[in-house]
C-alpha positions as CSV (number, residue, x, y, z in Angstrom):
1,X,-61.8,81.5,-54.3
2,X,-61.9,80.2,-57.9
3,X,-59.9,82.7,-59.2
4,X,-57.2,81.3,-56.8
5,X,-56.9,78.0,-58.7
6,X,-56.8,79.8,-62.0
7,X,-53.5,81.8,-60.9
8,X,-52.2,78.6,-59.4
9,X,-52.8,77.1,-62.8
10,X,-51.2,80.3,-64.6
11,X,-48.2,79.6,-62.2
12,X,-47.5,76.5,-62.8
13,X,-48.0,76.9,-66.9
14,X,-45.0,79.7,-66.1
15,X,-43.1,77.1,-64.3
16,X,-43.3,74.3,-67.2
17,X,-41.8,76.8,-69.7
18,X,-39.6,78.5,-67.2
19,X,-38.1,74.7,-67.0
20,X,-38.5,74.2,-70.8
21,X,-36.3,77.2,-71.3
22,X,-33.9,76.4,-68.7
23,X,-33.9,72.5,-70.2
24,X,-33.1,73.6,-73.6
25,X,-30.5,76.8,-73.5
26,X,-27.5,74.5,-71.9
27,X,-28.4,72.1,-74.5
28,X,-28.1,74.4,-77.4
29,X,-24.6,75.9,-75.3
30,X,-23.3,73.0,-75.8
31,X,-23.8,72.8,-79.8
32,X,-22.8,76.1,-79.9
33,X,-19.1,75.5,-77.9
34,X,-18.7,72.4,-80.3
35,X,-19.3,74.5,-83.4
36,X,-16.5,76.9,-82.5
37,X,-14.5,74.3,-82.4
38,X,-15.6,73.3,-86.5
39,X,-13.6,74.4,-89.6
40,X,-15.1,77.3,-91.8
41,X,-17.7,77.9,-92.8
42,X,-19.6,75.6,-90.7
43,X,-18.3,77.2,-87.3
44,X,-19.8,80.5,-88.6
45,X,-22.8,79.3,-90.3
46,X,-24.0,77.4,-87.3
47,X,-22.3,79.8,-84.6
48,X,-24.8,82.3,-86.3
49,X,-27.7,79.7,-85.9
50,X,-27.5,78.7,-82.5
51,X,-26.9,82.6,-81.2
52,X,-30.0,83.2,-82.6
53,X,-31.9,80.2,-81.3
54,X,-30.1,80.8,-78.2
55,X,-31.6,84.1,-77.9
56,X,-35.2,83.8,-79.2
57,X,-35.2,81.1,-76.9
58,X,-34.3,83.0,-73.7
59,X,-35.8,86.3,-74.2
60,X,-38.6,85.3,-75.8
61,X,-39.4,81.9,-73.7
62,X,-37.3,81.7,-70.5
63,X,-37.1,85.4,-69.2
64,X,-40.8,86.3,-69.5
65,X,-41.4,82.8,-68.4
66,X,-39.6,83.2,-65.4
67,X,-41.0,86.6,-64.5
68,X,-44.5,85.5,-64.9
69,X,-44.2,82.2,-63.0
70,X,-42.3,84.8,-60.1
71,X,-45.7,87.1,-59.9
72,X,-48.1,84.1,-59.9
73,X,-45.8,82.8,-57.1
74,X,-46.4,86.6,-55.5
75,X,-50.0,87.2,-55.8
76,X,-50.6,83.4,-54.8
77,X,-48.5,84.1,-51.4
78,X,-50.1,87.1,-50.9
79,X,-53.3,85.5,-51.3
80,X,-52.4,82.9,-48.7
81,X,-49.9,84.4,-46.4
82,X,-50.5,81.3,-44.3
83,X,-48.0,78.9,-47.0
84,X,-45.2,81.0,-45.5
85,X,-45.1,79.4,-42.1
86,X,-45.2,75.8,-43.5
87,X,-41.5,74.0,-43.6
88,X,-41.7,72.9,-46.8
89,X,-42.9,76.2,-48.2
90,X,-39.4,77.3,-46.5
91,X,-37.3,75.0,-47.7
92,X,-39.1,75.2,-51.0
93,X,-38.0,79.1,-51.3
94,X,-34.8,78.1,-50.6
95,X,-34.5,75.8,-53.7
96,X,-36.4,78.5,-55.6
97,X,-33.4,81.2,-54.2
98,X,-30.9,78.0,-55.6
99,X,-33.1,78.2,-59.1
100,X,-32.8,82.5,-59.8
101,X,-29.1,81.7,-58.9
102,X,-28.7,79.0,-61.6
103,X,-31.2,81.2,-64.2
104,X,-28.3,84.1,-64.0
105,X,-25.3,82.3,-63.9
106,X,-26.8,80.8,-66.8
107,X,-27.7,84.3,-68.1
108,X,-24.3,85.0,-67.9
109,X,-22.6,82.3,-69.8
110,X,-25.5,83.5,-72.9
111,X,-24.0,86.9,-73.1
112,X,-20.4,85.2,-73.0
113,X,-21.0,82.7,-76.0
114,X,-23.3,85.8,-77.5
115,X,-19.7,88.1,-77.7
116,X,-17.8,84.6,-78.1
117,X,-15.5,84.7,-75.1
118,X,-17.1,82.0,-73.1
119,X,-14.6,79.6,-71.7
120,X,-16.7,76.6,-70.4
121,X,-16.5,73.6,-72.5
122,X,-19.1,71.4,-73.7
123,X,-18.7,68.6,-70.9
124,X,-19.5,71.2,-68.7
125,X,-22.5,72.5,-70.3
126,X,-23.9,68.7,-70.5
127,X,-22.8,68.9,-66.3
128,X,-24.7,72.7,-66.4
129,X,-27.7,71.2,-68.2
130,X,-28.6,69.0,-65.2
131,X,-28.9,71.9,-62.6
132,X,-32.5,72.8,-63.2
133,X,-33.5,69.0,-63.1
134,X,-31.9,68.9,-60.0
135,X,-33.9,71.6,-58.5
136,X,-36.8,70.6,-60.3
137,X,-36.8,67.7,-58.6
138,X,-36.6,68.7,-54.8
139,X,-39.3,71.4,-55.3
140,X,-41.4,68.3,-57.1
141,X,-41.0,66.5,-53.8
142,X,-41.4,69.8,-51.5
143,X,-44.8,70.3,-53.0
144,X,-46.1,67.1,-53.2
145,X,-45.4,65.5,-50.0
146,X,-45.7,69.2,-48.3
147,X,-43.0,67.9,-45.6
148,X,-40.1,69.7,-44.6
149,X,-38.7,66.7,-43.8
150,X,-39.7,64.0,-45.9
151,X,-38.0,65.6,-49.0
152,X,-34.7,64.6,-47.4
153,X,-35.7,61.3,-49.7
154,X,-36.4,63.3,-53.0
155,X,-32.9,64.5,-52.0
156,X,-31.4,60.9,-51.6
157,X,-33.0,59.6,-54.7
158,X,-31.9,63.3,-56.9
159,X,-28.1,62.3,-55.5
160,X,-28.5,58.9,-56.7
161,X,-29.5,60.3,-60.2
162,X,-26.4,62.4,-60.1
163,X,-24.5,59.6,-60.0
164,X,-26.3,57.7,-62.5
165,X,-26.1,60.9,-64.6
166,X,-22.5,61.1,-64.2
167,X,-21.7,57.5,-65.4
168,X,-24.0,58.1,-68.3
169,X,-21.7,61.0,-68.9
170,X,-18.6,59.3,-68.9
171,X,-19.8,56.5,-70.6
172,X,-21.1,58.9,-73.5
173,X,-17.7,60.7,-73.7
174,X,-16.7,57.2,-74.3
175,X,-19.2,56.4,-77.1
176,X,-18.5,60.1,-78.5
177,X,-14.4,59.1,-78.9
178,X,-14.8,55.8,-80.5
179,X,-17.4,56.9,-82.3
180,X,-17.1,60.6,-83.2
181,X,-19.9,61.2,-86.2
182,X,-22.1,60.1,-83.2
């Protein structure tokens, strides 16, 4: 059963970068919506930058990451079928659904700001950004406190982080307009 724990650790190494990548890539959408915006040659000379940091990053990093940490997740279930009849395995597959849904909507605004015809702006990238910490957070709880129930609290405490979140937003934009070179 040793072997068990090492694909549980291989898993959850997948998860960590999976995260990393999904962390990052908003972050670096964000640059890249603001540098459109710059005067030449800066707007091409770092629009040709961040496309290719944007896509080392998620097809070198984030896609293999996430198909790795998906057939850990696989074998580990199959290993022990028995996880599937717990609650919070249940509800924990539903935020996992929630992630893959997140991972190609993000996919999809790469391709757009890889052709340039992406029409999100950077507030909503710094908004995007915060998806995988929100899910990250409620599987965090699901798996520690194994409770299909007691995560209701995780999800309390993730809504109050929107909020605080949110105000650090606005309170940035704020900043970012008095303060522009910021």
């Amino acid at each position: 059963m040793d072997y068990y724990f090492y694909l549980k650790a291989f898993h959850l190494i997948f998860v960590i970068t999976w995260f990393a990548g999904l962390f990052y890539i908003p972050r670096l959408f964000v640059y890249q919506i603001e540098a459109f915006h710059k005067p030449s040659p800066e707007k091409e000379i770092l629009g040709k930058q961040l496309k290719l940091m944007s896509k080392r990053l998620w097809y070198i990093i984030t896609w293999p990451s996430a198909i790795l940490c998906t057939l850990f997740a696989i074998v580990l279930l199959i290993l022990n079928p028995s996880l599937l009849y717990q609650s919070w395995m249940q509800v924990k597959l539903g935020f996992i659904l929630l992630l893959f849904i997140y991972h190609i909507l993000t996919h999809k605004y790469y391709i757009q700001l890889q052709i340039d015809t992406c029409e999100k702006t950077s507030s909503f990238m710094r908004i995007w950004n915060e998806g995988a910490t929100f899910i990250l957070f409620a599987v965090i709880f699901l798996v520690v406190l194994k409770s299909g129930i007691n995560w209701i609290w995780g999800i309390i405490g993730m809504l109050v982080l929107v909020v605080l979140i949110m105000l650090g937003f606005k309170a940035y934009k704020n900043f970012r307009e008095k303060n522009p070179d910021a």
